[in-house]
Steps between C-alpha positions, in 0.01 A plus 500: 500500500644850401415831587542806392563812753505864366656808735559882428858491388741239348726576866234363711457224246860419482550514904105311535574221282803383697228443833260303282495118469576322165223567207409853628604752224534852547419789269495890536240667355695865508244652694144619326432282209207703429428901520287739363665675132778756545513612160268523198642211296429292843117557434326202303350596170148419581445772771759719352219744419331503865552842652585264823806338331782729523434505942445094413176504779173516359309726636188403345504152634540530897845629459612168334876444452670484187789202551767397219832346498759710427736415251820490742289213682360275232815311489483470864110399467556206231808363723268479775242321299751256354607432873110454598431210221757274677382567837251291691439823751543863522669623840432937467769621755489894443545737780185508748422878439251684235744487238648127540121389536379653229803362274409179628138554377604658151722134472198346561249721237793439237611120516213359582603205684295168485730374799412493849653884651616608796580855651862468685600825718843530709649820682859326537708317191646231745449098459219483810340815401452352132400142624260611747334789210440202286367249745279807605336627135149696450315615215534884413386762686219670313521811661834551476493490126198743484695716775789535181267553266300751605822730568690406171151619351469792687866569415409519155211731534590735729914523437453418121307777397635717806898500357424665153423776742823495648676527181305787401533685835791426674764270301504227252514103580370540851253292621167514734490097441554417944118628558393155591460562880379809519238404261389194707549697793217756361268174400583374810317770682222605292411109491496540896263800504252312284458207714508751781198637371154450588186647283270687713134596370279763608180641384297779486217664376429802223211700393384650205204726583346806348459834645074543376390868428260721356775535178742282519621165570862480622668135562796435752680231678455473901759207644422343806767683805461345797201255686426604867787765528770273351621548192514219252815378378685536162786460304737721666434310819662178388878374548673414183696249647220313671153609362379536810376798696767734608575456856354839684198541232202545713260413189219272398589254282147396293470164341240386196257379714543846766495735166166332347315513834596875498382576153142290573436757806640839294292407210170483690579819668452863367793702430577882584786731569589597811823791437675637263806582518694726279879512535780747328708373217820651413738381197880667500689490212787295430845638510628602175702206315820380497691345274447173756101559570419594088648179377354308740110687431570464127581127548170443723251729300610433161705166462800732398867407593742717608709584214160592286408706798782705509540502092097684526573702832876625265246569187264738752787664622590602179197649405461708818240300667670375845781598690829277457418155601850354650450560816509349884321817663135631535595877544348678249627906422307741685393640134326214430308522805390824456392420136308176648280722745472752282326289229297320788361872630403619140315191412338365820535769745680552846295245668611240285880625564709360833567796752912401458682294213568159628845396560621168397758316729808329298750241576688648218863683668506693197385610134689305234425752235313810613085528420426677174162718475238436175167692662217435238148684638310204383680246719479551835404251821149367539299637784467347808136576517236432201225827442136355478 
């Protein structure tokens, strides 16, 4: 009976093989037999075309690996397979980590053994260390070789498409490629918040009623507050992390059957209103823009990135429309001010006008280039108030 024993490297093979009784032959299989492309001319014609192929993960298929043999290894591979056909079992003796597991499982995807196969593991290379390993074999380790997987795939799609960056930004052939466990270490955590998490449910109740009159008919909502002087519970009184009531919320939390009940009784019952209640509402404008605060409102309001924004805001400078746009302050020149109000006095009045110009706190130390002036007595700044 022969078999056949494949390690990591051909030293271990050469320093295993002399601890091994007769008919045990020992092969290296030079570490990975099996990896995801590294170059174009790696990828196999048939999926060539698959926007997927050059990262060699498919993203459209539960982030499915892309595995070849590289050419460096196929002589390797069909030495290994030649070994295999005279062997009546397969002895897989790789290092017992992520990567020596999940070489172990590649041998196993690629020769397809129809011998009997064992898992061998040492942490020594002595003669009782490698006697008692292979009186003491297992199968492999799933979870290991999903472990290496999951970081040689996130490898690829967070440090693969990350390092073009790097040669565009900082310096050429550097390389984002060791994001594996930081990656993970993100999963890791959002995975624990999930299962943290517990739904919560609450109801409550709405109205739509109509205000009856001589003229008119006016509809509006009325939601259910509070039931006996405590108010009923909503979203904002729920913990993220838990779905549960926060602790400290003195509210009433109202289930289906609670909510129902309620609407029977309010349905049978007449309506009326007992106060109104009229309270002031006051708008201040925003601070003038920066070059910071207009990219970002330009990018928000009109889908616009920031070098179009700029390129439009340059073109309106030109023409005399706004004042130069490159800037990190909100201080405007006291001319402009005075032009602002005086616009605001002629066309809506003093009581339309604030008693002082507002001031607009910066975290600007200085001007980069100082403010330029383009008054135009059609634009001015909208009113705080709106005439009947």
């Amino acid at each position: 009976m022969s078999t056949l024993v494949i390690v990591e490297s051909p030293t271990k093979a050469k320093t295993i093989r002399n601890y091994l009784p007769k008919g045990y032959r020992v092969e290296a299989s030079m570490g990975h037999i099996r990896d995801l492309p590294k170059s174009a001319k790696e990828i196999p014609a048939k999926v060539k075309k698959e926007k997927w192929a050059q990262i060699g993960v498919n993203t459209e298929a539960d982030f499915e690996p892309l595995y070849i043999i590289p050419t460096d290894k196929k002589k390797v591979v069909k030495t290994l397979k030649d070994a295999l056909k005279d062997a009546d079992e397969l002895v897989l003796a790789t290092d017992e980590d992520r990567e020596g597991e999940s070489i172990s499982w590649h041998l196993l995807e690629v020769l397809k053994p129809k011998v009997p196969t064992k898992r061998m593991v040492f942490h020594e290379i002595t003669q009782e260390a490698i006697q008692a390993a292979l009186a003491n074999c297992r199968t492999i380790d799933d979870k290991l070789v999903h472990a290496q997987e999951t970081r040689r795939i996130l490898d690829r799609l967070v440090g693969y498409t990350v390092s073009p960056l790097l040669w565009k930004k900082i310096a050429f052939g550097l390389s984002a490629g060791r994001v594996q466990s930081v990656s993970v270490r993100l999963l890791v955590e959002r995975e624990r918040a999930r299962r943290a998490f517990r739904r919560g449910a609450y109801w409550d109740l709405k109205a739509a009623l109509i205000k009856t009159s001589e003229r008119a008919k006016s509809p509006f909502d009325a939601k259910l507050v509070s039931v006996g002087g405590i108010r009923v519970a909503n979203g904002s009184d729920f913990d993220e992390a838990t779905g549960q009531v926060k602790a400290g919320r003195n509210v009433l939390l109202l289930n289906e059957q609670e909510s129902r009940a309620l609407q029977t009784r309010l349905e049978a019952s007449p309506w009326t209103v007992a106060s109104l209640e009229e309270r002031p509402n006051i708008r201040k404008p925003a601070p003038p823009f920066t070059t910071s605060t207009l990219q970002q409102e330009a990018n928000r309001k009109l889908g616009l990135s920031a070098r179009d924004t700029m390129r439009t805001a340059q073109g309106l400078y030109e023409k005399g429309f706004i004042t130069y746009m490159r800037t990190d302050s909100t201080n405007l020149s006291k001319q402009a001010i005075a032009a602002a109000r005086s616009c605001v006095e002629q066309k809506y009045g003093k009581d339309y006008l604030s008693p002082k110009p507002r001031q607009f706190s910066t975290k600007a130390k200085a001007h980069r280039k100082p403010t330029k002036l383009f008054a135009h007595q059609e634009r001015c700044f909208v009113p705080l108030k709106i005439p009947p």
